[in-house]
Phi, psi and omega in degrees: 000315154345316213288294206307263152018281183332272183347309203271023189253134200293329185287331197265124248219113172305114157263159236281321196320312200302342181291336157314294183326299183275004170251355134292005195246317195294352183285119167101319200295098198323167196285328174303342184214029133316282199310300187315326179283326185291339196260359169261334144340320180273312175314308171310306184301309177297337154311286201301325189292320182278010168284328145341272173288015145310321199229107188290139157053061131190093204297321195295325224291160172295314213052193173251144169290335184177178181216120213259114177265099194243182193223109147351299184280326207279357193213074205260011164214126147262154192103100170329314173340309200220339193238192191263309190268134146207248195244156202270099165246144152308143199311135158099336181277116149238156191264160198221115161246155199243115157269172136095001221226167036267158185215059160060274222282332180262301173315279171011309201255337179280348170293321155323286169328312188283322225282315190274011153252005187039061214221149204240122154212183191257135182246118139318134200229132185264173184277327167314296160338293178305316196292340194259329165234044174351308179301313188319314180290319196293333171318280178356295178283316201306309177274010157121341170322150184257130210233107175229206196205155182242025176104202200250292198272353215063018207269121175310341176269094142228024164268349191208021170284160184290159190282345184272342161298313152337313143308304175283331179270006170266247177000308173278333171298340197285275165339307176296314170327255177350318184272331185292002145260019177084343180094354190277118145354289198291346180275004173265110171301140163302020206243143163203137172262124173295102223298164208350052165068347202284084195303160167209130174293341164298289182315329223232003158215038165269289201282346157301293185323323172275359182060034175267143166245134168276129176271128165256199165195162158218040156202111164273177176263354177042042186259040155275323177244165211293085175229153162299202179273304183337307177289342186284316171326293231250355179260300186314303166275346167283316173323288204306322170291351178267351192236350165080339167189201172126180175253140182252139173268156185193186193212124177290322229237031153256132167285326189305307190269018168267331172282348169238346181312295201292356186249359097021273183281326182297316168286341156285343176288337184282332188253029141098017191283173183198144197259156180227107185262132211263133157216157188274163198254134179225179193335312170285322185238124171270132173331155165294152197233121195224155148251162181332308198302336202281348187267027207240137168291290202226087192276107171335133191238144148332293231261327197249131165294154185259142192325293193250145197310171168276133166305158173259148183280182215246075183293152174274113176270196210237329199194130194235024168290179180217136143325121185308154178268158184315129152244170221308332209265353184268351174266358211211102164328282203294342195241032191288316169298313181288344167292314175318309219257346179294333204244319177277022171271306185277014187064035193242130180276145174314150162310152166268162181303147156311139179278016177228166204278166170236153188310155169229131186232173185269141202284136180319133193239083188295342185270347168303299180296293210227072181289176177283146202282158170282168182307298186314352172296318177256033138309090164290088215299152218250044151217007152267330196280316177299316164316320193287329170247019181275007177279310178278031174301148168282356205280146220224332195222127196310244202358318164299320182292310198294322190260349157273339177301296168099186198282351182298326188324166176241166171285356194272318166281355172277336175309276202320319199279309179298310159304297143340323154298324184272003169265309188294331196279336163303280178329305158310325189259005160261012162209083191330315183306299187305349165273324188303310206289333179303285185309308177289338160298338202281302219278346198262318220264331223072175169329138160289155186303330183291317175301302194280009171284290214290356149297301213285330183305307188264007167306305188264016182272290172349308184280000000 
């Protein structure tokens, strides 16, 4: 009934998010504490109307949804970009941030843009920039803005700067700021952004210590570099859609983001986005009251798995010794003695013993294993051998074969052979080819059936 209570009290102002929540809550809620949920329903509409009527002669405007109140310490670095963290918003909620500025000719005009939509953001401020436009700054606070700061100089090295330098270009953009207010304090936010992001853990726990938050973002507009408006446009809202809410970064001192800033705010108001103006919480004004979760871009649920596994810890073992590692002579048994005798040659110190036992075999018996083959194994018996070699003889013409045969021939096989020579020299000369063709079997193919009878014929002569 608290809840209930809250809502209806006139000073505190319903933000738009909640009005989905409660007007899903009114379905099923028994009757008795209907109308009360319906006059906080009705409240909400009445919310909505009064962004409106807020921003005087402009019925269209977005304006801001609530205005978020954060403690520096309890949360000192935001933005996915770079961090864990970023500002506890709701689907649809954007924070709109300025670097780099004030720069007259350009901030002027981005004052004006925000002014006709009566829409809040946060400016970084550099301190030169302050020290050269004083007026520029004090405009800033003068329209309601959130005023922090972005070093002295701007300097691209603060990933890799000394930390006190680091520290002296903090300290002087803050100082410069402050005197372009006159020194009073309370109009300066505790909020700093590290000039092009570059982030250090020096730096980024110097500005804890000071109770300074380091500003990240966590989508830009890339209107730093030479792209048209069209383009800034169009990175500035597929980011935000891809991520559903968050802080946009952007720069006052670009002409680019002064020709898209108004089609920008328009389109978020066409597509239901709603602004949230970030301010630091002090005695009087206590932080908006969050949980751990709410600082999470897409803060785990029941129904949604969570993207990534939990880390793992880092355990603390109990005996932090190790087994010595394997040396040369432990892979290879058989050769240890020649690596040993091998290593006290060339003066290379011994292995140390293995911390495990080692096998023992019993030594190789080679004549056991591998006997020696007998003569007889390569003994060619002299009537394979002689086959062998009238097969592969070159001779081609009975007559040649018969004077390589030598006198073992009998007379019945040299007849026999002569006659065959005097059938081939007949047989050539009435066909020539067939004596060529005659001839080339000879010299190719080897002995005719008739040649190996009379090898084997003189074989057995042999014998």
């Amino acid at each position: 009934m608290a809840l209930y209570v809250m809502i209806l009290r006139p000073s505190w102002r319903v933000p738009i998010g909640m009005c989905s929540m409660i007007a899903s809550v009114l379905v099923g809620v028994p009757k008795r504490v209907w109308t009360v949920l319906g006059l906080g329903f009705l409240s909400c509409l009445a919310a909505q109307a009064a962004l409106a009527a807020d921003c005087p002669g402009h019925p269209d405007a977005l304006g801001i949804s609530r205005t978020l109140v954060v403690d520096p310490r309890e949360h000192p670095r935001i933005g996915t970009m770079q961090y864990g963290e970023t500002l506890p918003l709701a689907d649809h909620e954007v924070v709109l941030t300025f670097d780099d500025g004030p720069l007259p000719k350009y901030s002027n005009q981005i004052l004006a843009i925000l002014a006709a939509q009566c829409v809040k953001a946060t400016f970084f401020t550099i301190g030169r920039q302050a020290n050269a436009d004083p007026e520029g700054v004090r405009k800033l606070v003068a329209a309601g803005h959130t005023v922090g700061t972005h070093s002295q100089n701007h300097p691209l090295t603060f990933e890799r700067m000394p930390i006190e330098k680091a520290k002296q270009e903090i300290n002087d953009g803050i100082a410069s700021t402050l005197a372009a207010l006159g020194g009073d304090a309370s109009k300066l936010a505790p909020f700093f952004r590290i000039p092009g992001l570059l982030r250090a853990n020096g730096v980024e726990e110097y500005a804890a210590s000071q109770g300074i938050q380091v500003w990240s973002a966590d989508f830009p507009a890339d209107d730093w570099r030479h792209i048209p408006p069209a383009r800034v446009y169009d990175l500035a809202i597929k980011r935000l859609e891809a991520k559903g809410k968050g802080i946009l970064l952007l720069h006052d001192i670009q002409p680019r983001t002064v020709a898209a800033l108004p089609r920008i705010l328009q389109e978020l108001k066409a597509r239901g986005y709603r602004i949230v103006h970030v301010v630091p919480a002090t005695a009087e004004r206590p932080a908006t009251a969050t949980v751990p979760q709410q600082w999470l871009l897409h803060p785990p649920s029941e129904t949604i798995a969570i993207s990534r596994w939990p880390k793992i810890p880092r355990f603390v073992f109990a005996e932090s010794a190790t087994l010595p590692a394997p040396v040369l002579s432990d892979l290879d048994w058989r050769d240890s003695e020649l690596i040993a005798h091998a290593r006290r040659t060339h003066g290379v110190p011994l292995p140390q013993p293995a911390p495990w036992p080692q096998p023992h075999f019993a030594p190789i018996n080679a004549a056991s294993i591998l006997p020696v083959p007998a003569a007889s194994v390569f003994k060619v018996p002299e009537t394979m051998r002689v086959t062998l070699l009238a097969a592969n003889s070159p001779v081609s013409h009975p007559e040649a074969q018969l004077a390589a045969e030598g006198p073992v021939v009998s007379a019945k096989s040299r007849g026999i052979i002569s006659r065959q020579a005097t059938h081939l020299r007949s047989t050539a000369q009435h066909n020539p080819r067939a004596g060529h063709a005659v001839r080339g079997v000879s010299k190719h193919a080897g002995p005719t059936r008739k040649n190996a009878r009379a090898v084997r014929l003189a074989s057995l002569k042999k014998r």
